[in-house]
N, C-alpha and C positions, 0 to 999 in steps of 0.2 A: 413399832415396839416402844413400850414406854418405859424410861429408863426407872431403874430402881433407885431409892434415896442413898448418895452414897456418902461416906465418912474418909477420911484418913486422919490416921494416926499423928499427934504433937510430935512423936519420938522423932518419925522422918523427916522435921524441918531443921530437927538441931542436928543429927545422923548423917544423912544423906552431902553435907555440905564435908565436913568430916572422915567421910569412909571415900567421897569423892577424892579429895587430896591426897590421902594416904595413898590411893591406888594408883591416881596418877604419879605420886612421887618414887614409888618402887618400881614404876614402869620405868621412869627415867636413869634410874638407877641400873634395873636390870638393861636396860636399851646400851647404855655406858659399856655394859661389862662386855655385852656380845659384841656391838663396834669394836671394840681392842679386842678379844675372841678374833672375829671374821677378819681384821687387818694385820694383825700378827702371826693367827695361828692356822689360817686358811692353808692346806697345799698346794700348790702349782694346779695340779689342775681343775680344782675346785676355785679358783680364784676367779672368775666369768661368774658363773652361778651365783657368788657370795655375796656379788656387787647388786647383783637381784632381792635377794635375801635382804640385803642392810636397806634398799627402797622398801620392801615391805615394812623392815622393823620403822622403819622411821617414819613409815605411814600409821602404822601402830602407834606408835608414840603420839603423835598429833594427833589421832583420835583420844588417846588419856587427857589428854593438855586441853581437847575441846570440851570434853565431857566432866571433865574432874578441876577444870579452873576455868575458866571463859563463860560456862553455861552453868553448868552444876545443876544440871534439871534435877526435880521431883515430877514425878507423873501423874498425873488425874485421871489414866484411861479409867472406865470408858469412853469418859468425856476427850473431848480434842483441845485437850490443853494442856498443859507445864506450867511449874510454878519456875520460877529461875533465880538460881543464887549466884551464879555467875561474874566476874568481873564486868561483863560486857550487856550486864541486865540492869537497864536502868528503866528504861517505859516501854511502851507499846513496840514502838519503832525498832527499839534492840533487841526486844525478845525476840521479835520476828528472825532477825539477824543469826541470834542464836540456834534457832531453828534451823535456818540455811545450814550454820556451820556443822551442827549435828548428821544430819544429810552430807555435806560435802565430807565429814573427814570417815565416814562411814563409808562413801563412792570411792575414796582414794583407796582403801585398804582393798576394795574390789578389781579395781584398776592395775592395782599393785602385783595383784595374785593372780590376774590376766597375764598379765606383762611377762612373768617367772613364768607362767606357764605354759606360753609363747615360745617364749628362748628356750627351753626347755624340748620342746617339740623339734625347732629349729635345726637347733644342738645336735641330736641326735639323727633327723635327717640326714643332714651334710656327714655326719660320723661314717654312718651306716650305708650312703649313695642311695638311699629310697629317690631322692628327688634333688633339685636345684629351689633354693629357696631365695628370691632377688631381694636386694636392698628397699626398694622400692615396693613389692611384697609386704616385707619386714612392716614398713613403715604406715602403709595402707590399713593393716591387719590392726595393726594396735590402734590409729585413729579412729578403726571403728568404733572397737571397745572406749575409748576415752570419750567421743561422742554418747555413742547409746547408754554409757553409762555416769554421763552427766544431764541427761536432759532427765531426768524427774529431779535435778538439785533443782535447774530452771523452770520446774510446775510448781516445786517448792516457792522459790522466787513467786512465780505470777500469783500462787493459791493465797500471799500475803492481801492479796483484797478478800479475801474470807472472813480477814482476822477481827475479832470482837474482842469488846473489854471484858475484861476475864470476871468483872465480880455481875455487868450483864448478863453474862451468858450462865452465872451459878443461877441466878435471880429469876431468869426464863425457865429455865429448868429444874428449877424449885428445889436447887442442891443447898438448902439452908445451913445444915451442918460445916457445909465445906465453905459457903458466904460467909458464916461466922468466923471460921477458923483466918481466912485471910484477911479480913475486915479489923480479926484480934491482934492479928502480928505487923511488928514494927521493919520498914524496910522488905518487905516481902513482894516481889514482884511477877509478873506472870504474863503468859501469854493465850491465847483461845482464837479455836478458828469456827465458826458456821462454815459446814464445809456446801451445805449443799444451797448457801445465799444464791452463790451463783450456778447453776447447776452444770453445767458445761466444763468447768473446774474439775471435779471428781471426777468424771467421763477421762478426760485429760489426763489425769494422775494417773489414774489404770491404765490407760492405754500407753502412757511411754514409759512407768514400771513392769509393765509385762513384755513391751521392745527390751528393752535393756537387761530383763530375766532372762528371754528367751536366748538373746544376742551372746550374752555372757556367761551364762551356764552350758548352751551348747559349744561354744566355742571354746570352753576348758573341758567339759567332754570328751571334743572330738579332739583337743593334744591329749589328752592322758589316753583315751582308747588308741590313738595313733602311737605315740611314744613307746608304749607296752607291746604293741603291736611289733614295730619295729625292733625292738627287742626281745621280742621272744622267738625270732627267726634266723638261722645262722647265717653270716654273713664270710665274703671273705675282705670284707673292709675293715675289720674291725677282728682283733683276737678274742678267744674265746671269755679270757679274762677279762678285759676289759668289758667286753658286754654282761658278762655276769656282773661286773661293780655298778655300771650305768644301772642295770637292771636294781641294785639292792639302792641303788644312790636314789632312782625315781620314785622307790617305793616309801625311801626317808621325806625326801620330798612331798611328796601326796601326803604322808601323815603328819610333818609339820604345818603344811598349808591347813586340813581339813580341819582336824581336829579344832582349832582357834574360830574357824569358820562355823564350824557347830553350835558351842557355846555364844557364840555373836548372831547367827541367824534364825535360831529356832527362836529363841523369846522373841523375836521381830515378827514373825508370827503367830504368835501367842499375844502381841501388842495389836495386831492389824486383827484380828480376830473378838478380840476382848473392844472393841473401838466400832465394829464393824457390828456384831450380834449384843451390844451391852455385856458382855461377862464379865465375869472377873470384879475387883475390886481394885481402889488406886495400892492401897497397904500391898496388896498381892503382886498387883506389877512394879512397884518399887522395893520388894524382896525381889523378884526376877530381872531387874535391872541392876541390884548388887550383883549376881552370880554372871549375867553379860558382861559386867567390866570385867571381870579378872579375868576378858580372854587373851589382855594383851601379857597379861602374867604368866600363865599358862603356857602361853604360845612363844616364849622368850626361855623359860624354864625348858620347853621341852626340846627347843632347838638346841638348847646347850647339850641336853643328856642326850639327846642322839647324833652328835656329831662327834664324833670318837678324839678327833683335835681339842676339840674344846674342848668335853670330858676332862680329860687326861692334863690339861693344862689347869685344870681349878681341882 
């Protein structure tokens, strides 16, 4: 397929650096309020859960702080490259860097919502005498996900022998518009990959992003169908009431978790799509990468309004 001639927008060099900080600074702000939230105004028995909770927010956070000061990407899909405004973009060498950390603080927020939703499962188990679940279990179960769900950071890592100079790779591909525009600007730096130099590379990358899919989305599947499960069945371990609150608490749960996860993973495939068939335009997926950052906004706002402690406390 031959790629079409593409443009982006002046607006998004001076913008994007800009709308990056602001979003990461209200992140850190909001992340502030729900730590004192979750440590002051948590109940007694919501205090296990909450400690989960605050590993997520604080995974959240560190993706702002990646995304919104350390890298401060602009995107060029369809091409396979970023321009990077970043603190930590200085040439070739760091952009790549950048790159990693985008991936990694992206993997932690998934790790994170494993982990909650692990304990979660666990939790209710032992509540309920469904089963015996061992320390050693415990421990197994999560280094899977922490594994499977770090090895595409490490194809990220290797696929860095892909990476070309970014105003080569406009020049090959006869992106004259977009050559000029970085050729024109002062301090602007960037990164690009040939993905298929090495062809074994891509092969690679698919195969331990679809382990790591498969690993990780059925494994929070199969707590959330299990946990639900287990509570929608009477017991006599557990009083009635109480299983109705577990029941209303898993279901806060699953929509604090999802919702954030929406906003953050569908443009991710609308980026692997647009990258993959040529679509799209850079202007298009860099308005679609403003509306992916505010999921950590989102997802801090909406933990507050539905946790009735909290609520009631602001």
């Amino acid at each position: 397929i031959q790629m079409k001639l593409l443009n982006l927008d002046v607006f998004w060099l001076s913008f994007m650096p800009v709308y990056q900080h602001s979003i990461g600074a209200v992140t850190i702000i909001l992340s502030a309020i729900v730590a004192y939230l979750m440590l002051t105004k948590t109940p007694e028995y919501g205090r296990a859960l909450a400690r989960y909770l605050m590993l997520m927010q604080l995974s959240i956070l560190i993706v702002d702080i990646g995304w919104g000061f350390l890298v401060c990407p602009v995107f060029l899909f369809p091409l396979t490259a970023i321009l990077c405004n970043g603190v930590i973009c200085g040439n070739e060498a760091s952009g790549h860097t950048g790159v990693v950390v985008l991936f990694q603080c992206t993997v932690q927020v998934a790790i994170a919502m494993c982990v909650t939703l692990h304990y979660k499962y666990t939790t209710i188990a032992k509540m309920t005498s469904h089963r015996e679940i061992s320390t050693v279990e415990n421990v197994v179960v999560r280094i899977i996900f922490i594994v499977a769900l770090e090895m595409p950071v490490i194809g990220i890592i290797i696929a860095g022998a892909c990476q070309q100079d970014i105003q080569e790779l406009l020049s090959n591909e006869q992106q004259l518009p977009l050559l000029t525009l970085i050729n024109g600007a002062d301090n602007l730096h960037g990164v690009a990959y040939t993905i298929l130099r090495i062809i074994w590379i891509p092969i690679m990358l698919a195969v331990v992003v679809l382990v790591a899919i498969i690993i990780s989305v059925g494994g929070c599947v199969f707590f959330v169908v299990q946990t639900l499960r287990m509570l929608s069945m009477e017991t006599t371990s557990i009083s009635e009431r109480t299983r109705k609150l577990q029941q209303q608490m898993t279901y806060t749960l699953l929509m604090q978790l999802f919702m954030p996860l929406a906003i953050q993973v569908l443009p991710m495939i609308i980026y692997v799509i647009s990258m993959s068939l040529f679509l799209f335009t850079p202007d298009s997926m860099n308005f679609l990468l403003c509306i992916q950052l505010c999921h950590a906004s989102f997802h801090t706002v909406f933990l507050i309004l539905t946790t009735p402690s909290y609520r009631r406390a602001l």
